[in-house]
Structures are given as C-alpha cells and as structure tokens.
C-alpha positions in Angstrom: 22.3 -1.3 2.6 24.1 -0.2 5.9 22.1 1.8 8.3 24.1 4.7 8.1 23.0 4.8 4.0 19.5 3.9 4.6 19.8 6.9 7.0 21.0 9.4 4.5 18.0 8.0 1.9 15.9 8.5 4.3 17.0 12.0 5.2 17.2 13.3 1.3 13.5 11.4 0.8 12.3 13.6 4.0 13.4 16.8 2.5 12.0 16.2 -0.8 8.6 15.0 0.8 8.7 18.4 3.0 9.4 20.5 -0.3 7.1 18.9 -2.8 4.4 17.2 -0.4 3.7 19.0 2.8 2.9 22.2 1.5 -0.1 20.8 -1.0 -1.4 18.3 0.4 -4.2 19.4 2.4 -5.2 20.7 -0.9 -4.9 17.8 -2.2 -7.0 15.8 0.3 -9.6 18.6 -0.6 -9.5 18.1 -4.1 -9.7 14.0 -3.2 -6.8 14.0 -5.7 -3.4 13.9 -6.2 -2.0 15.5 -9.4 -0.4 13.0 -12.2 2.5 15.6 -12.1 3.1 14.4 -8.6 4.6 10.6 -10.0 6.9 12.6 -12.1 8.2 14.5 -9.4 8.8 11.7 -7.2 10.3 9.7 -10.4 12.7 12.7 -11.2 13.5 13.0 -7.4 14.6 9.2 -7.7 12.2 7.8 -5.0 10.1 5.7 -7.0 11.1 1.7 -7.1 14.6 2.0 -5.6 14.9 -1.5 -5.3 14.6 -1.7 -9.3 18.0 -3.0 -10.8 20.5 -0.5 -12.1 19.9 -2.4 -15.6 16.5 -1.0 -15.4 16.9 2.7 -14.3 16.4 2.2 -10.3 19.2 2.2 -7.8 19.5 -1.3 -7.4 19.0 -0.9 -3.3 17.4 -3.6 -0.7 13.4 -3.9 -0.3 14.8 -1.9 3.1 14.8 1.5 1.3 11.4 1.4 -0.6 9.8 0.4 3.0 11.7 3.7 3.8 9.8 5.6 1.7 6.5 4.5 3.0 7.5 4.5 6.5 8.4 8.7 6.0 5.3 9.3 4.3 3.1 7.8 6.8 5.0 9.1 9.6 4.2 12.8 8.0 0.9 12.2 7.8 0.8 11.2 4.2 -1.8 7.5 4.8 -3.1 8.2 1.0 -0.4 8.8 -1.2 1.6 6.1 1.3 -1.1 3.6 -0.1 -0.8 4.5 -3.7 3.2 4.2 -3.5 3.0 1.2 -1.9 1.0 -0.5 -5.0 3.5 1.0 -7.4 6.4 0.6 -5.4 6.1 -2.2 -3.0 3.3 -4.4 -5.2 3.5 -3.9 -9.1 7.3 -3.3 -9.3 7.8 -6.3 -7.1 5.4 -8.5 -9.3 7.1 -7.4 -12.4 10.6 -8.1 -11.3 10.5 -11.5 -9.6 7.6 -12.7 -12.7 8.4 -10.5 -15.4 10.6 -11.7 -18.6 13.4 -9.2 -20.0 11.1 -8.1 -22.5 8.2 -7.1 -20.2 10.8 -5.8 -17.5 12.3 -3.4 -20.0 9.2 -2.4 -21.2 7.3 -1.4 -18.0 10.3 -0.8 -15.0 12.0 2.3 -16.4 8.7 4.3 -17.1 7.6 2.9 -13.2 11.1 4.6 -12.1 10.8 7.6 -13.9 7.2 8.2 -13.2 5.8 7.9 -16.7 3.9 4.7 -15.8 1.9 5.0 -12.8 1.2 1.0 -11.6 -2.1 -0.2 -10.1 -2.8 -4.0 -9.2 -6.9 -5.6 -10.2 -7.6 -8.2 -7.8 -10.7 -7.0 -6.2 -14.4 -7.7 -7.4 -17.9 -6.6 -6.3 -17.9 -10.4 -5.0 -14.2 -11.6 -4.6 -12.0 -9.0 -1.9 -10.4 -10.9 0.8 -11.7 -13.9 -1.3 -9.1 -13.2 -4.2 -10.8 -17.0 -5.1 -14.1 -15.6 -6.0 -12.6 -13.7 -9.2 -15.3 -13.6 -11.8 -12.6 -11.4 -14.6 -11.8 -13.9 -17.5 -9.5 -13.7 -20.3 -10.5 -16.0 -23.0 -7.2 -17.2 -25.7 -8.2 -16.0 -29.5 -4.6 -16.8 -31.6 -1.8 -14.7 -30.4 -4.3 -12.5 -28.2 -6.3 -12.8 -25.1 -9.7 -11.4 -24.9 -10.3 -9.7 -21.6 -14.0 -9.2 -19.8 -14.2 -8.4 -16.3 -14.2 -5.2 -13.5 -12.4 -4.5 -10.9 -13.4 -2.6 -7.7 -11.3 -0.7 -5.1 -7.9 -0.1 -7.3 -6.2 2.2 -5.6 -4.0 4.9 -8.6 -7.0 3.3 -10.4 -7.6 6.8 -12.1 -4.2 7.2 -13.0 -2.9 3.7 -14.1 -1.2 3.6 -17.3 -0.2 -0.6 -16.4 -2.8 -2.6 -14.1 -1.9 -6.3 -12.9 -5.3 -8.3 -13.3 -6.2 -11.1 -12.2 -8.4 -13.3 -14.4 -9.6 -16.7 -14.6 -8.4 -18.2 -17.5 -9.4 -21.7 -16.8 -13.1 -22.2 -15.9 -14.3 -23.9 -12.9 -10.9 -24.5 -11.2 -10.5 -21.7 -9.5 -7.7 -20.6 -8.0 -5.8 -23.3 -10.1 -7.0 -21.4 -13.1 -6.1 -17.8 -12.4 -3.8 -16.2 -14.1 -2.1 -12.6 -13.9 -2.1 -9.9 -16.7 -0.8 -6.8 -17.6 -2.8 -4.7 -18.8 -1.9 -1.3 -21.0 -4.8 1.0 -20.5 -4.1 2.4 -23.2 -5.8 0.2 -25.3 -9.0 0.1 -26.4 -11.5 -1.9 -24.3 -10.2 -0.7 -20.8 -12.5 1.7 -19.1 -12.2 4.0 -15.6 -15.7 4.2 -13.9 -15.9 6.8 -11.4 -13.7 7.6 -8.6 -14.7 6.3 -5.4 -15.3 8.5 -2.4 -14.1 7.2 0.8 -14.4 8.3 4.8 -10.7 8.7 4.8 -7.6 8.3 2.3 -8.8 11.4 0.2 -5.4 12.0 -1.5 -5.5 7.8 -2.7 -7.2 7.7 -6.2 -9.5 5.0 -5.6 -11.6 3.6 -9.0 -13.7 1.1 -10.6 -11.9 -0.3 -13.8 -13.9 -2.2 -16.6 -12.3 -4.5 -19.4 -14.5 -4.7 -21.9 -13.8 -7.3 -24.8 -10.0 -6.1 -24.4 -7.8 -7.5 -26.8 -4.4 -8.1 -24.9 -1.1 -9.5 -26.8 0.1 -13.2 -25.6 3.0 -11.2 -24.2 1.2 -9.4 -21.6 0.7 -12.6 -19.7 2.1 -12.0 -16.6 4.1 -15.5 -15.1 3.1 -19.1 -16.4 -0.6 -19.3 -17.5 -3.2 -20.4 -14.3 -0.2 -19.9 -11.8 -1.7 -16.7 -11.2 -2.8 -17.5 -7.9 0.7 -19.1 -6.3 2.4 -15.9 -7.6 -0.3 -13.5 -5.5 0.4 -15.9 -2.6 4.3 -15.4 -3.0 3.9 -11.5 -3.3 1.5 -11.2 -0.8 3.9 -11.3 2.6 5.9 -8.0 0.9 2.2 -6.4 0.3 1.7 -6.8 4.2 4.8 -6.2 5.1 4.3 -2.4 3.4 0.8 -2.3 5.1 3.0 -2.9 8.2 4.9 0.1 7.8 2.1 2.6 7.0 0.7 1.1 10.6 4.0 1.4 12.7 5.1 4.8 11.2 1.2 6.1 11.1 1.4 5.3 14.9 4.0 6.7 16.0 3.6 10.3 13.6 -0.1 10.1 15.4 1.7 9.6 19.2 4.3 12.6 18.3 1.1 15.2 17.4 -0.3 14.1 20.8 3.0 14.8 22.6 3.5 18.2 21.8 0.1 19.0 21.5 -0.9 17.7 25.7 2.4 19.7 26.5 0.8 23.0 25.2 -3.1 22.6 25.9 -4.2 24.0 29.0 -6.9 22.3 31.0 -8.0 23.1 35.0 -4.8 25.3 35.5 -2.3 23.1 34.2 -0.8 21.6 30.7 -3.4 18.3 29.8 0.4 16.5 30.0 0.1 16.7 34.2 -2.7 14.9 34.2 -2.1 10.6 35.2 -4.6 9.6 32.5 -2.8 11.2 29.2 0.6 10.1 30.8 -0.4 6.0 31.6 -2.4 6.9 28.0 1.0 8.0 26.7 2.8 5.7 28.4 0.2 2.7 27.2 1.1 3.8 23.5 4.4 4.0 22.9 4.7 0.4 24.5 1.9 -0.5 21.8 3.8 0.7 19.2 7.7 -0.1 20.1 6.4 -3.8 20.5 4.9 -4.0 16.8 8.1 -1.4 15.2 10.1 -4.9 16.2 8.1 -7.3 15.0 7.6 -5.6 11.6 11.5 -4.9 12.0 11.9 -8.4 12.3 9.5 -9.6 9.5 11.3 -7.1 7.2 14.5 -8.5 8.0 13.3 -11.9 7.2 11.8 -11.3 4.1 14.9 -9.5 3.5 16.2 -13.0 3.7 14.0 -14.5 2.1 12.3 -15.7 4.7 8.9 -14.2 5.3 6.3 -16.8 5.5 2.5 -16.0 4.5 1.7 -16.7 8.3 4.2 -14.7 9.7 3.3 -11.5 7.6 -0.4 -12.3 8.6 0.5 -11.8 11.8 2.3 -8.9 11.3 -0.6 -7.2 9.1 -3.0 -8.3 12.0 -1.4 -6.9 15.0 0.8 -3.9 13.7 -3.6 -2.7 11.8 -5.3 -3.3 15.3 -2.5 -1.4 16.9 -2.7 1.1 14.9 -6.4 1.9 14.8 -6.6 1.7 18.8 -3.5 3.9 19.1 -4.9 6.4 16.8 -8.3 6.3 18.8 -6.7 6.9 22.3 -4.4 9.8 20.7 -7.5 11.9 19.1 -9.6 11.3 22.5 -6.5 13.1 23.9 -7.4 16.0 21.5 -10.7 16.4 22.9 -13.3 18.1 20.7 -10.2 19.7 18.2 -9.7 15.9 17.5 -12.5 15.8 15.8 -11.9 19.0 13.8 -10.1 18.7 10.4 -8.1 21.8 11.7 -5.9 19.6 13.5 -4.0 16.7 11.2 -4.8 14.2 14.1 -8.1 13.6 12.3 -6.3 12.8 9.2 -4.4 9.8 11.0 -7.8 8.8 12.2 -9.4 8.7 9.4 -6.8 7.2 6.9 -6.4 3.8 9.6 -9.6 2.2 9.6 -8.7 0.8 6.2 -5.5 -0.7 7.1 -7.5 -3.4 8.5 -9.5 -4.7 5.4 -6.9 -3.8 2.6 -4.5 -6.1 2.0 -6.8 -9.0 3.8 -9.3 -8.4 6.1 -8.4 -8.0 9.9 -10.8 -11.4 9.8 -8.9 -13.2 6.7 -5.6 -12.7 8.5 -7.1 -14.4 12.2 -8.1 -17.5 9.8 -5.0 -17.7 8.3 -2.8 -18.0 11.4 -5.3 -20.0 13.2 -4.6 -22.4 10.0 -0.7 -22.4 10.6 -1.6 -23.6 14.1 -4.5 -26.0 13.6 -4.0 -27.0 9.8 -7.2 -27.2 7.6 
C-alpha cells in the first residue's frame, strides 16, 4: 500500500476511533469492560483484519494497515482495547490465514471481519507462560473427534471469544515436537470461562481463565499438521512482537505529546514547568528514545513485510521498543508531578497499561536469552 493510502486509512480509522471510542472509554476502563457491541462496530466500520483477502470479506491490504490500527489506538491512549485487537487482528487472523485450509478460512475469517467472531489465542498455563514448552492442555484422538482437557490462563478477549487457538499436547512426552494447535468453538459444550482477571492496568482488555473440560472437538478443527503446533507458534510469533512493537512506539510517543502540552501550561516558581533545563534535556532525552526505536520497528515491519523478520530480530525489537517504553512513560508522569499519579489525568493510563508490554508476548527476560542465543548458539 502507498503511503499516501495508508495515510488516508489511517485518517478515516482515527475519526471512527474519536466517534465510537474516545468518548466511552473511560467508562469503559471503569466498568473493566469493553462492550461485545464494540467488535461489531469496529467490524461494520471495516477496521477489523484488513489484511484478510477480498475472497474472505477483508480488504485484502498489507500487514502495514492492521499495524495501523494498533499504532492509532495506542497513540490515543487506547493500551487495552490495542491488546485485544492485536490478538484478533494481528495473532488469530494471521494464524488462520497462513495455517488455515479453505474450509476453516471460510468458516471463521468473515465472522472475524465482520465482528461476529471475536478471536482469542490459549497458549498460556498456570505453569507454561514464556515457557509455551511447559503446556500441560492435551487433546486425546477418539475416531473422527478429539477430546480436549486443559486451562488456559491470561487470554486476553477471553470473556468474549466465540473461536480460541489452543495449544495442546497431543503427543505425550515430546514436547514441543508433540504440540499441536486447535480451534476451538466455545460454543460447544465442554468449554468453560472462569472469572475475569483483575489487573493493575489494561482495564478495558478482557482478560480470563478458560477451562476445556472433556471437550469434544471435530478432526477438522485441527489447526496446521498434527504436533507441528509448536514450529507454527514460532513462525507467528515475530508478527505477534512486531504488534507489541507498535503498542510500545505509538504508546510512547501519545505519552511524550500529553507531557508537551501539559509542561507548556503548568505553572511552577513563576514560570511554565517547560523553562525549566530538567523537563527540556527530559524532553529532549525522550523523543531521541523513541525516534530511535519508531525506526527500528519501522524497519522490522518492513522486513516482515518481506518476508523477512527473523525470530531474533523481532526479539530484539519486542525487547528494546518494551523497555523504552516503560522508562519513557515513567520520566513523562514524573513530569506530571503529583496529578501524574491522579486518574484525572490520562498520563496514568499510559503508565499503567506499559508494564505488561514487557512479559506479554515473551518476557523482557525470554527475549535477552533469545538474542544472546543468535549470538552465542546453544
């Protein structure tokens, strides 16, 4: 897509986000909840899965255009409803159209454009999260079914999921080499919601427990070749990072913006806070911060663009572009002073919404293992 195009998506997207978004959603951060109305909006509004072929009822764009998306809403403040579109957006519709056969695409990817299907991914365990290795969820073959036993912790649109991506081991004792990748109808009977999770930060970002309970799934919903679960995750993951990315970069710089005007306006000693050498080197310190990571994630999204993005490269990217953000955050609330710390003032939000960005995804540690492994080997 030329730039000019992305532009003009990116313009419309804005407008929509302002009109149906900005007005509710401290509300909604109260509540902890964002309505199931809201997916239909933003299906109707055709920003859901624009990267989703024509064939399937999305507009066929680059990857460039649903990173667009998230990089609006985080800019706006948005870190929780960000997260959950990245999963159905960025992660599940992803999964479904590089994995999925024609009958599973034309099943699931229309509903996921329109909004009908809201889409969660289940690789998270009381004992496996970074360690997507230490899955304990099984699916066991019975005939033309497979019998599903298992939870799943930390699934973000976990309350709303109509179609969850589990993973399962479905070869015992091999591990990773016997994982494989499901999709899962919660519809059917078996699958259970345990309470939504209450988190420091995030509010709007239904995050649950889910529990599959001897759930009968059809052969069909067998995401990928059986026990290649596992090199599947590890091909999807650098897109996954990449969105993470984008949340951090655009967080950042919607964070540094607030800070701007608001140092410009506050009075401290006789003068605006903006005089003072401190806030401008601050200032000055964080929008280097954050124009040195907006190219390296520009750079990353142009290779994966290309087909490029390695699993080390994104790692670093997910690594750098988190810790940026959480200090950059820090240093612009400190600028607030005491209303910093107020929910009054949306600064708090960004705060608050960051300090996930570095275990989602692959913990801040995972990621410093990973690209010490791409220098050192095993």
């Amino acid at each position: 897509m030329q730039s000019e195009e992305l532009t003009l998506f990116k313009d419309m997207a804005r407008r929509a986000f302002e009109a149906e978004i900005q007005p509710y959603y401290t509300q909604w951060e109260e509540d902890k909840w964002v309505p199931r109305s809201l997916w239909n909006t933003l299906g109707e509004a055709g920003l859901l899965c624009p990267d989703v072929s024509e064939e399937y009822g999305g507009a066929g764009t680059g990857p460039e255009v649903t990173l667009a998306m998230i990089e609006e809403m985080s800019y706006m403040g948005f870190g929780g409803l960000a997260s959950g579109y990245g999963i159905h957006s960025n992660i599940v519709a992803p999964y479904l159209i590089h994995h999925g056969t024609d009958a599973q695409k034309e099943r699931w990817l229309p509903k996921m454009v329109t909004g009908e299907v809201v889409g969660a991914l289940g690789m998270s365990e009381p004992g496996a999260g970074s360690d997507v290795q230490g899955i304990k969820t099984n699916a066991v073959r019975d005939g033309d079914e497979w019998i599903l036993n298992g939870s799943k912790i930390f699934i973000t649109n976990g309350m709303h999921a109509d179609l969850v991506i589990v993973a399962a081991i479905t070869d015992p004792g091999k591990g990773a080499k016997g994982t494989s990748l499901f999709l899962v109808d919660t519809s059917l009977p078996g699958f259970e919601r345990g309470k939504k999770l209450d988190k420091i930060g995030q509010h709007a970002s239904d995050t649950a427990l889910l529990f599959f309970q001897d759930m009968r799934l059809p052969a069909d919903a067998l995401l990928g070749e059986e026990n290649k679960g596992f090199v599947i995750m590890m091909q999807e993951l650098p897109r996954e990072r990449l969105g993470i990315a984008a949340q951090a970069v655009y967080q950042a710089q919607g964070a540094l913006d607030l800070t701007v005007q608001y140092v410009q306006e506050r009075q401290a000693f006789g003068q605006p806070i903006a005089k003072f050498q401190n806030t401008r080197f601050k200032l000055a310190d964080v929008k280097t911060e954050i124009a040195l990571n907006k190219a390296l994630y520009e750079s990353c999204a142009a290779q994966y663009a290309r087909g490029e993005l390695t699993t080390d490269d994104a790692a670093m990217l997910k690594l750098a572009s988190c810790d940026m953000q959480c200090r950059v955050v820090d240093d612009c609330l400190q600028l607030f002073g005491g209303y910093g710390y107020t929910t009054e003032y949306p600064i708090s939000r960004f705060y608050v919404d960051a300090r996930i960005q570095r275990i989602y995804g692959g913990s801040a540690e995972i990621m410093r293992e990973l690209v010490a492994r791409s220098i050192l080997g095993r």
